[in-house]
N, C-alpha and C positions, 0 to 999 in steps of 0.2 A: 412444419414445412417439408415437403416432399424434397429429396434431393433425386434428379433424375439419372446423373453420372456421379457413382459416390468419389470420382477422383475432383470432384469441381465442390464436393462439400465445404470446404474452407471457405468458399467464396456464397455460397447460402448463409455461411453463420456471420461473417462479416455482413451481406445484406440483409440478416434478420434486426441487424442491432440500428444498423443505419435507416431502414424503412417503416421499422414497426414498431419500434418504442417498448421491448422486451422488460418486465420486469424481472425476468427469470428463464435464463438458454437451458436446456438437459440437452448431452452432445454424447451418441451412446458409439462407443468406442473409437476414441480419439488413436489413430494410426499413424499419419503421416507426419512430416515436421511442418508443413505447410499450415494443420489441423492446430496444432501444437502452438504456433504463431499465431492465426486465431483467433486459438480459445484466450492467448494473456492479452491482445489486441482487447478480445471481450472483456476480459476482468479487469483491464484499465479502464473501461469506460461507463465503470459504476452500475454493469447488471451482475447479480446474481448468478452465478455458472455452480451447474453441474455435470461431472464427465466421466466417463468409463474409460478404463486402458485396460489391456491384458497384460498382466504379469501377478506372480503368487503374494507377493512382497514388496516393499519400497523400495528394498534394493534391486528391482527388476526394473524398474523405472529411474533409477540412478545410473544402473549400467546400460540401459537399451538409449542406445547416443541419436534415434530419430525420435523421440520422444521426452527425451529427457530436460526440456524446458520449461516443461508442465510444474519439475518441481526445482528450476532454477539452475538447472544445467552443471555443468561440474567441469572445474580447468585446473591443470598442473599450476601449483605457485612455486617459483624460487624466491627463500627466505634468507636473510643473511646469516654471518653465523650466529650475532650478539638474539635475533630473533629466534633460530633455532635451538637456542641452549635455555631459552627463556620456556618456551613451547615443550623442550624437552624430545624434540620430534629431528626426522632427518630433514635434510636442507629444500627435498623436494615435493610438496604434498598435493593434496587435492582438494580443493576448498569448491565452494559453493558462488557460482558465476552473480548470478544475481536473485530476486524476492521471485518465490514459487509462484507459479499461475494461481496454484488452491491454497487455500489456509490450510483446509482438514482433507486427509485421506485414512478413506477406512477399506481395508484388506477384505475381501470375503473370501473365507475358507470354504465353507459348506453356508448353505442353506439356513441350519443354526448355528453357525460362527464365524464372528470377524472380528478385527485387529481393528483399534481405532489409534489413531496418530491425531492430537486433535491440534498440535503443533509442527505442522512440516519443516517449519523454517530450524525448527531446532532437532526436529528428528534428524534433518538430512546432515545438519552441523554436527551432529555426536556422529552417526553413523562414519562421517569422513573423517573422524577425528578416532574412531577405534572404540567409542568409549560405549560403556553402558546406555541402551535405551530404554527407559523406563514407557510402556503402552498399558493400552486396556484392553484386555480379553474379556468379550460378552460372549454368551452364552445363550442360546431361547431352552429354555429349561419346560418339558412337556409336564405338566401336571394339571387338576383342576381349577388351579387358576394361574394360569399359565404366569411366566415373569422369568424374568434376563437377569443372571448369573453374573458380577462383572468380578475379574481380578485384574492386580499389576502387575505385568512380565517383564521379562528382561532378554537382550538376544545375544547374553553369552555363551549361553550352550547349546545352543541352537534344536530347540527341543520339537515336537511335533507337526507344529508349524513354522517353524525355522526360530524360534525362540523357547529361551528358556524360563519355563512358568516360576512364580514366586509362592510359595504355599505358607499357606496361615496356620501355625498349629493348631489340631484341634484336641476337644477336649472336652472333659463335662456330661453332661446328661443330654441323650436325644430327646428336642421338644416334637411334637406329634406335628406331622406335614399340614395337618388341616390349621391348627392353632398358628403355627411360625410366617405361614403366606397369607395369612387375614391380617395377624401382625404390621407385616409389609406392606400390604396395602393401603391400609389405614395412616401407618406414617409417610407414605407416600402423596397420599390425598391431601395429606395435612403441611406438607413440605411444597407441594404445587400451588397451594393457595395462598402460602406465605409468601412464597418468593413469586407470586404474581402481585402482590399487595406491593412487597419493597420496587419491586421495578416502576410500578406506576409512580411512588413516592419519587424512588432516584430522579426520572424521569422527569417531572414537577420541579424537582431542586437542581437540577441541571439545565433546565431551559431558563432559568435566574441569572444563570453564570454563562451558558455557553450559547453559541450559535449553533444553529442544526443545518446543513447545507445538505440538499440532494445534488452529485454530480453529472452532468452529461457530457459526454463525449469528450472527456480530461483527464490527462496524465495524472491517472489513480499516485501513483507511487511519487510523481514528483509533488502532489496536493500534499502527501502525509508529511514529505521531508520537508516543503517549506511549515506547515502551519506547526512542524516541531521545532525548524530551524528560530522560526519567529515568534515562539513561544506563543501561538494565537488561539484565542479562547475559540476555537471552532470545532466541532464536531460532525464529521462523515456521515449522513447516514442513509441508508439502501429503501426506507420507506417513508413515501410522499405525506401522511398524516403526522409524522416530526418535525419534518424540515422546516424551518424559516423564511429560506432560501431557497433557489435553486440555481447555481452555476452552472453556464452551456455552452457549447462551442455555438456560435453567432450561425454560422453554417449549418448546421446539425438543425438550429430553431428554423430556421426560416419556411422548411420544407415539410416542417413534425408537427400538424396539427391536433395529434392527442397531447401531445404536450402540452401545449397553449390550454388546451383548453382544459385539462385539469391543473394547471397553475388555477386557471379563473374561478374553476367551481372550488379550490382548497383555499383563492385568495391568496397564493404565495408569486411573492414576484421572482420573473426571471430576470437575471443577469448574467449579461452574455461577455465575454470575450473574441476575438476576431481568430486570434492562433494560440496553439497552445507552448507560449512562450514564457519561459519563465518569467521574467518582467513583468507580461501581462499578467499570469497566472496571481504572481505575489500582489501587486494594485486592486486586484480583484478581489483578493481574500482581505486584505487591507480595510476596503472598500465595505465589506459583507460586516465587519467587527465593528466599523463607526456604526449601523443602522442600531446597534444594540449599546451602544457606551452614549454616557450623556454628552448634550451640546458642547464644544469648546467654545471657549470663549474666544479666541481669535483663528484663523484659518489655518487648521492643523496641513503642514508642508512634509515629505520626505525628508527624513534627517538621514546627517551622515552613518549613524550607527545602523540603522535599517538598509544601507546600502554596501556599508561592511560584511554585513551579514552573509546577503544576496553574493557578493564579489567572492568570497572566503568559499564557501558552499558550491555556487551553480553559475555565476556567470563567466561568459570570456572576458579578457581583457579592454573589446571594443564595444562590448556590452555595458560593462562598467564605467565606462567613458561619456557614452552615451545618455545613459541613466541618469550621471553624476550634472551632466551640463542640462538635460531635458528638467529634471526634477528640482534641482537643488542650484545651481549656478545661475542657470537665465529667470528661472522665479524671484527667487531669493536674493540674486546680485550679491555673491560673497561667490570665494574663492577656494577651491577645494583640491586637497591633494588627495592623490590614484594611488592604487598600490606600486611597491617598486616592479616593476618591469625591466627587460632584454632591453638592449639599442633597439634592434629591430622592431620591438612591442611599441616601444616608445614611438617610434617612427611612424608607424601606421594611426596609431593614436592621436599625433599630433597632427595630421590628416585630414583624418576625422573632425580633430575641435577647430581647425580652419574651414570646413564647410559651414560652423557655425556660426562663423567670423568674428570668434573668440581667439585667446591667445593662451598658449601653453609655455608654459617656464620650467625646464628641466631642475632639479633641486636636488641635494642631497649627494652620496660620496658612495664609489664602490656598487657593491649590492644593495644600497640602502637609496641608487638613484630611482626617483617619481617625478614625473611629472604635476607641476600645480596650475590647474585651471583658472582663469582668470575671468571675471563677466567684463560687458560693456565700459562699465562703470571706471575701472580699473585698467585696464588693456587699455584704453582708450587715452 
């Protein structure tokens, strides 16, 4: 897509994702913070990105503060003392704001060589923490049959390209160039075939156990913490011939007709959500785990521990209230206690479960006061 005013680019790649059903953005030198915002807009919403920034190193992208969300941004933390002597570190440091736009950044130095980071999230955590980072230096090594050179560096001493190489002893007898890269080859050939075999297997024995969901236009990051929070057999994934499923924002479907219409020709159904609300998000993944578990035998309901979970993790207070009377109170007719809450939490709470026209009983002593919900049945 042409961008006509490249100050208005931000607003092409948001409409490339929302109009044309991308499997894959390339965004060639991400500049602005506007750009930067974006591109993780994009990566939450389950396409494939790739992105170009100027700088030699990561740590140009760590320091360069209009750009630096690409790989999770960087904020001064005050630690207390019992944390800082645990750490070992002074009281004030720089930690890692939140999950980087990219999984993998790779460095080009020259032409034939670049630095691959194939872990950012932990690259930028050592980096802030002073400590050794272990990468991978490739190489395109010219010879008759050409092949890439890899070693493991390190960036204590800041060697050539700002790190310092790890060397292998050598030793022994030189074998002749033409013999050692046929060699190469051939185990190479022989390693790519293998490990295309095991993936088809894994693959085959993970569709027994798990769900495969394609996402659209959903809080990438908040899918992974609930289906970990929730311990839920589901799995992510970025290509339509896996999926099971496909989870969408209700919005997003209504307008997307290649969607539709490669759900039909793959035979996978969509299921939609209306907002990308925690609530909904969790009922939804909920929802995607029964198509794959056997029938129950009587009407599986929201239990309290699945609402523990949700409250503890990601919801508000009025959310949890909410949930607890929609799911579990006015269904089920039993009686349920909230976490402890402020006066004032309680206050608004109790609000709430009088729109209901339910009844709430303050319980409990001190810090350990909660409110208990009561249905019809009871209240009455």
């Amino acid at each position: 897509m042409q961008v006509a005013n490249h100050q208005n680019q931000h607003e092409v790649m948001i409409e490339a994702v929302e109009n044309h059903m991308p499997e894959i953005i390339i965004i060639d030198e991400i500049g602005t913070e506007l750009e930067a915002m974006a591109a993780r807009t994009i990566a939450e919403r389950g396409v494939q990105l790739v992105g170009t920034a100027h700088g030699n190193t990561l740590e140009n992208l760590i320091k360069n503060p209009t750009i630096t969300d690409l790989i999770g941004g960087v904020q001064y933390v005050t630690l207390g003392d019992e944390e800082a002597r645990r750490r070992g570190s002074s009281k004030s440091i720089l930690e890692r704001k939140a999950p980087p736009t990219f999984e993998i950044a790779i460095e080009i130095h020259d032409q034939f060589t670049w630095v691959i980071h194939d872990n950012i999230e932990n690259s930028v955590d050592l980096f802030l923490e002073g400590k050794n980072l272990p990468l991978q230096k490739r190489q395109f090594v010219k010879s008759p049959s050409n092949f890439v050179d890899c070693k493991i560096i390190y960036n204590q001493k800041q060697s050539e390209f700002g790190y310092d190489t790890f060397q292998q002893p050598t030793g022994g007898k030189k074998q002749k160039n033409g013999y050692l890269l046929n060699r190469i080859d051939n185990l190479e050939k022989g390693k790519q075939k293998k490990v295309l075999k095991n993936q088809t297997l894994l693959k085959k024995e993970l569709k027994q156990e798990f769900t495969f969901v394609y996402v659209y236009g959903i809080n990438n990051q908040d899918l992974k913490a609930l289906i970990k929070t929730l311990q839920l057999p589901i799995i992510l994934t970025k290509e339509f011939q896996y999926a099971d499923s496909i989870l969408a924002l209700a919005s997003l479907v209504k307008n997307n007709r290649k969607l539709r219409q490669i759900s039909q020709a793959k035979k996978i159904t969509i299921h939609t959500i209306q907002s990308n609300n925690i609530l909904n998000i969790a009922k939804a993944l909920r929802g995607l785990v029964k198509k794959t578990l056997p029938a129950p035998t009587k009407k599986e309901n929201i239990t309290s521990e699945f609402v523990e979970l949700l409250s503890r993790e990601f919801l508000t207070p009025l959310e949890e209230a909410r949930l607890i009377i929609e799911e579990i109170v006015i269904p089920q007719n039993i009686a349920v206690d909230l976490f402890p809450r402020t006066s004032q939490i309680r206050k608004q709470q109790h609000e709430l479960i009088s729109h209901y026209q339910l009844k709430g009983l303050t319980i409990g002593q001190n810090k350990n006061k909660r409110l208990r919900i009561l249905p019809n049945k009871i209240s009455s």
